[in-house]
N, C-alpha and C positions, 0 to 999 in steps of 0.2 A: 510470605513463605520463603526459607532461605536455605533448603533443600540444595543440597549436592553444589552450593554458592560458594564461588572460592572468594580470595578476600578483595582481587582486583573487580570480579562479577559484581560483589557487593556496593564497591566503589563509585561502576558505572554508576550502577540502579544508582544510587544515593548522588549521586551527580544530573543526573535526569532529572530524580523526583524534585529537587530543590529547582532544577531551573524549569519544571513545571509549573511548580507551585510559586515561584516571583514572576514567572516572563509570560505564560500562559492561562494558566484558570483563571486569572482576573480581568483576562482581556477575552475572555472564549466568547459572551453572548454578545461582548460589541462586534464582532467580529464578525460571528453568525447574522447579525442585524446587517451589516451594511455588506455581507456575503465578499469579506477582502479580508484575512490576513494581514498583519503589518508585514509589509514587505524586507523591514529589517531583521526579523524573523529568520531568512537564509544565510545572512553573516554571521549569526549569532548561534545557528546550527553548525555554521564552518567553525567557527571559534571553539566551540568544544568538542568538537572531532566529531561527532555524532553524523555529519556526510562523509564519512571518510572510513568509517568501520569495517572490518574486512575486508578490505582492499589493500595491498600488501605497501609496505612503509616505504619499496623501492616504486613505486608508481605514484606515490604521493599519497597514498592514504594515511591508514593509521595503527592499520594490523586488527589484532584484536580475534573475535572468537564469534560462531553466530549467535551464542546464545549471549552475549552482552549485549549483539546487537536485538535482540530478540525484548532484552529488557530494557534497551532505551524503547523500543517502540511501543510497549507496553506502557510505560509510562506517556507518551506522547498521544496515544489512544486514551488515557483515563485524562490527561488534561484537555485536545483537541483534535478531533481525526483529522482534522481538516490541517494541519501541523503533521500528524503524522505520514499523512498521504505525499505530502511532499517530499519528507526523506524518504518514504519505499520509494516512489518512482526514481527520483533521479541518483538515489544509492543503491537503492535494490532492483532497479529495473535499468538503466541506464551506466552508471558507472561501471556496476558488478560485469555487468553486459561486453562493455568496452575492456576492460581489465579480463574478461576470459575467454574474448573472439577476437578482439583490436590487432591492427598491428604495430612494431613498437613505434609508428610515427606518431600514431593515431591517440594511443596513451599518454606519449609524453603532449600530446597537443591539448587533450580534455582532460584525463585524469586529475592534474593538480590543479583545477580550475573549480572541478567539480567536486572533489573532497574537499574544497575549501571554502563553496559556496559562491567563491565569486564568480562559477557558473552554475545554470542548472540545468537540467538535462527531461526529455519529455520522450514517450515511449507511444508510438503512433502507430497501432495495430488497428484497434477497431474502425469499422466502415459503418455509414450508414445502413448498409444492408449486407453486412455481416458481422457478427458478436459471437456467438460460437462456434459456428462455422467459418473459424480465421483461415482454411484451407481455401476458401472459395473468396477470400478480397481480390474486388477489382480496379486499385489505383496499379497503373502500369510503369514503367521502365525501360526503355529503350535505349538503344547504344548509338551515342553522336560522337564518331570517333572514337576517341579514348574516354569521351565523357558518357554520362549517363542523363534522360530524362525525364523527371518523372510527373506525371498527370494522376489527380484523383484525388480524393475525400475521404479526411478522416474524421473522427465524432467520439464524443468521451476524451479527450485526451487530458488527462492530469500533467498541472504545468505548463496548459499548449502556450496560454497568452506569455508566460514568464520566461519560457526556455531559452537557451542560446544554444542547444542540438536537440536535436529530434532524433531517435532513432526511428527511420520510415519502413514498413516494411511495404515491397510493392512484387509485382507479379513481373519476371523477367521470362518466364518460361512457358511450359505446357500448364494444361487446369489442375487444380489439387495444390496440395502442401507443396511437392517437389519442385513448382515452378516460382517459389516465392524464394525473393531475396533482399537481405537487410543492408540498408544503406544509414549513413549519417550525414544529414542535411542542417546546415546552417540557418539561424533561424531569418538570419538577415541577406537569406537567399531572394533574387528577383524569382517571381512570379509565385512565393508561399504567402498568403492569405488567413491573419490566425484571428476568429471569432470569440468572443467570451461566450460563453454560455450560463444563463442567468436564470433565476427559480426553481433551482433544485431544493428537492424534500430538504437531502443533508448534504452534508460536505459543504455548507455554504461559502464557508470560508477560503477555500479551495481553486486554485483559477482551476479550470474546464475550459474545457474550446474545441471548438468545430476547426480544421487544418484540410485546405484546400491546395493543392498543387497542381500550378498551371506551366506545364513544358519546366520545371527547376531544374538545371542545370547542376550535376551533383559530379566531381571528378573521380575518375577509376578509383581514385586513393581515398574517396568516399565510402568506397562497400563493403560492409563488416562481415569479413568471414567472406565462405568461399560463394559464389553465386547457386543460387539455387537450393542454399543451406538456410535461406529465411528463415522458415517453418519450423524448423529442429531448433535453433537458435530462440527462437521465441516460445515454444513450448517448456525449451529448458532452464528459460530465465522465468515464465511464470511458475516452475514446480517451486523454485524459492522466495517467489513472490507468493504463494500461497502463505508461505508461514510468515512472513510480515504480514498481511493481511490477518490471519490468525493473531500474531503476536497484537497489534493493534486492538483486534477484539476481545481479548483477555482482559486489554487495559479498558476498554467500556465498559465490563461488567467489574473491574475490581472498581473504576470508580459509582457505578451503578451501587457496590456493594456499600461504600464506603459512605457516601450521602445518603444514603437509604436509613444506613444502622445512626448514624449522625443526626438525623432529621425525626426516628422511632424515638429516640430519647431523649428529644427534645416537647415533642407534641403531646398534649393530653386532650383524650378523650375517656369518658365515662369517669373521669375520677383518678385517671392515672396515665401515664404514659403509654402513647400506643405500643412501644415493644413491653410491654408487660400484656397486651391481649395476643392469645394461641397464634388465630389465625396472621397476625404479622411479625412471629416470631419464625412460621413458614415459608411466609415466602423469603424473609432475610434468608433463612436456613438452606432454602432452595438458590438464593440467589450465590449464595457461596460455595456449594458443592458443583454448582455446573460452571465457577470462574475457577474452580482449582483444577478441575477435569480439563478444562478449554487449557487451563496455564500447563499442563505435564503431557497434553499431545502436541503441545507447541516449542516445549521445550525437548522433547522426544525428536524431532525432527531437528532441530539446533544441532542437538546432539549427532545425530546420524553424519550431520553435513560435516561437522567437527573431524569426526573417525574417515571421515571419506567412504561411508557406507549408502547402498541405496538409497532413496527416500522418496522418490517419488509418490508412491502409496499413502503414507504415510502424511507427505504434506497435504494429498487433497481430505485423507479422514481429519487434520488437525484442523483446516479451513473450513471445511462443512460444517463440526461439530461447535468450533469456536463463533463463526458466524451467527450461527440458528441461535448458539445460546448467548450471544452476546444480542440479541433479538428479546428472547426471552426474560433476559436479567434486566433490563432496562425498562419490559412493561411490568414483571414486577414490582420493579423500584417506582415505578409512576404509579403504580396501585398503592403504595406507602405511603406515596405522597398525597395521596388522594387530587382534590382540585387543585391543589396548588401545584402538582407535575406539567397540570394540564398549560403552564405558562411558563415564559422563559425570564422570569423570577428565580428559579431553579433549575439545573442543569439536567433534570431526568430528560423530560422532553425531546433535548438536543441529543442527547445519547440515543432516544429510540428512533428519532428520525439520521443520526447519523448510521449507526448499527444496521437500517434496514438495506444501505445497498452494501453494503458487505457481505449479502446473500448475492448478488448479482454479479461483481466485477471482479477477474480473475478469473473466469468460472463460476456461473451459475453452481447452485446448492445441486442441481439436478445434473449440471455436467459432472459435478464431484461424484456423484452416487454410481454416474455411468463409469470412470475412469476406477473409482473401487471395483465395482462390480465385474470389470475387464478383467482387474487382477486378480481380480477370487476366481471366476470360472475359466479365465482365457479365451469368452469370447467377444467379441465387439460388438456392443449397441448402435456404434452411430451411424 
C-alpha cells in the first residue's frame, strides 16, 4: 500500500525490502534455532543508515522522517523481530533518547558510534520485580563525590549482552516516578554483570539479558537529563517506542499475509487449491484488513510526530491494536497452513511465537487500554 508515499518513502521501503529479502529471511530460522543473530547484522544495519534514521545529520545520523522509519521497521518485523528489536532499542530507545535529553558532550561521544552501528546501545528499565510499575524500581544511585553509584538489577533487557551503553534508570530520590533518574553507564564498567537469557517463546534471535550492578561507578557527566527527570524521560521515549513496536507488528502480519496467500495457491486439497475453498479465502481476507488497520494507526502516529503534534494516545491505540492483531494474523496464517505451520519448515510459527510478546513489552495490551481509557474519561486507573 503506497498511500500518501512520497518517492524518497518509497525508496526507503524498497531499500529494506531488498535487504530483507538477501540478508534476513534466509537466515531467520537458523537463527531462531541457535537463538543468536549474526552478529554482523549491526554493521550492515549501520551501513544502510537504518541506526541512524531521525536523528538529525548534525549529530551523526541520517535525518529522515518517522514514518520512513516506521517502514524500515516494518519490513524488518516481516523478515525478523528479532532484527527488528535491535534497531527500536538502540535507535528508538537509546540514540533517539541521547539525541533529545544528552548533553552536547554526551552526543558527540555516542551518537556517531551508534547511528553507525559500531556501537549499540541497551535501554535498562525493567526490574525483576517491576515491569509496569517503572515508578516503584529499586536499583539505586548514590552520590560519591562528583560521581555517582549504582546498585541493583535489571531483567528483559534487549541488547544487554551486545551493548556498549546502557541507558540505567535508577532511584536517586524520594518513592514514586519523581525520585528516578537516568544515567549512561559503560558497558565495560567495573562491577556491571550482563547474563544471556536463554528459552524464550520468541525473539530468539535477540540477545536479552538479566544487568546487575554492583557499587558502578558512573561520572556526574553520566546522567541524562536533569536528576530526578528518569521517569518522564523514560515514559517519553516509550510513547515512540510504542509505534516501532507497532510498526514491527504490521510487518508480522504483512508477512503472515504474504506466506499465507503464497502457500493457498500453492496447496491442494479436495481437488483444487485451498484459496479456491470460502473458509480460507476468510481468514486471508481477515488476515489483510486487520494488517492494513494495524499499518494506518501506525502510520497516524508517524504522522503526528512529523507535524509535531500530540501522540501520545494515539501511539498506545496503534500498539495495542497492532499488537493483538498481529497475534491474530499470524494464528490465522498458521491455520492456512494447517500442520505444516505447526513446524519451523515455515515461518508462520515463528511469527506467532514472535508476535506474542508484543502484547507484553512496552506496555502490556492492559496498560495500553488503561493509558486510553485515562484519556477518554480523565480519570486514572492505576
Amino acid at each position: 500500500m503506497d498511500l500518501a508515499l512520497s518517492t524518497e518513502q518509497q525508496a526507503v521501503r524498497q531499500l529494506a525490502r531488498d535487504f530483507v529479502d538477501r540478508d534476513v529471511l534466509p537466515h531467520a530460522a537458523e537463527w531462531d534455532r541457535r537463538e543468536s543473530v549474526d552478529r554482523d547484522i549491526v554493521r550492515r544495519l549501520g551501513e544502510l543508515g537504518f541506526l541512524g534514521l531521525t536523528i538529525p545529520e548534525s549529530d551523526g545520523g541520517g535525518g529522515g522522517d518517522h514514518l520512513s522509519y516506521c517502514l524500515v521497521l516494518e519490513e524488518l518485523g516481516r523478515g525478523d523481530s528479532s532484527v527488528r528489536g535491535i534497531v527500536s532499542v538502540s535507535l528508538g530507545l537509546v540514540a533517539k533518547t541521547i539525541a533529545a535529553h544528552g548533553s552536547d558532550e554526551q552526543k558527540r561521544r555516542w551518537l556517531p558510534e551508534l547511528t553507525s552501528g559500531a556501537a549499540l546501545g541497551s535501554f535498562a528499565l525493567t526490574e525483576p520485580g517491576t515491569g509496569s510499575d517503572a515508578g516503584a524500581l529499586q536499583t539505586r544511585a548514590v552520590r560519591d563525590g562528583d560521581d555517582w553509584l549504582l546498585t541493583g538489577s535489571k531483567v528483559f533487557i534487549t541488547n544487554g549482552t551486545w551493548a556498549d551503553v546502557l541507558i540505567v534508570f535508577a532511584r536517586t530520590g524520594e518513592a514514586g516516578p519523581r525520585g528516578v533518574t537516568a544515567f549512561l553507564v559503560e558497558a565495560d564498567s567495573p562491577g556491571l554483570t550482563r547474563r544471556p537469557i536463554h528459552g524464550k517463546l520468541g525473539l530468539r534471535g535477540q540477545p536479552t539479558a538479566e544487568v546487575v550492578l554492583d557499587q558502578v561507578r558512573v561520572p556526574g557527566s553520566g546522567r541524562l537529563g536533569a536528576e530526578g527527570r528518569g521517569f518522564s524521560i523514560a515514559m517519553s521515549t516509550l510513547d515512540k517506542g510504542r509505534m516501532s513496536v507497532a510498526a514491527g507488528c504490521v510487518g508480522i502480519a504483512q508477512g503472515c499475509l504474504e506466506t499465507a496467500v503464497a502457500y493457498a495457491g500453492q496447496r491442494e486439497q479436495f481437488g483444487k487449491p485451498i484459496a479456491a475453498h470460502q473458509l480460507v479465502q476468510q481468514l486471508l481476507a481477515t488476515i489483510a484488513v486487520e494488517t492494513a488497520a494495524a499499518r494506518l494507526l501506525t502510520w497516524q502516529v508517524a504522522d503526528l510526530i512529523d507535524r509535531g503534534q500530540p501522540f501520545r494516545t494515539e501511539a498506545s491505540v496503534a500498539k495495542l491494536f497492532a499488537s493483538e492483531a498481529a497475534v491474530r494474523c499470524a494464528n490465522n496464517a498458521l491455520q492456512v497452513f494447517g500442520g505444516y505451520g505447526y513446524i519451523d519448515e515455515y515461518p508462520v510459527g515463528k511469527y506467532l511465537r514472535d508476535a506474542r510478546v508484543m502484547t507484553l513489552y512496552e506496555g502490556t495490551s492492559q496498560i495500553q487500554q488503561l493509558l486510553i481509557g485515562r484519556a477518554l474519561t480523565g480519570v486514572n486507573a492505576f
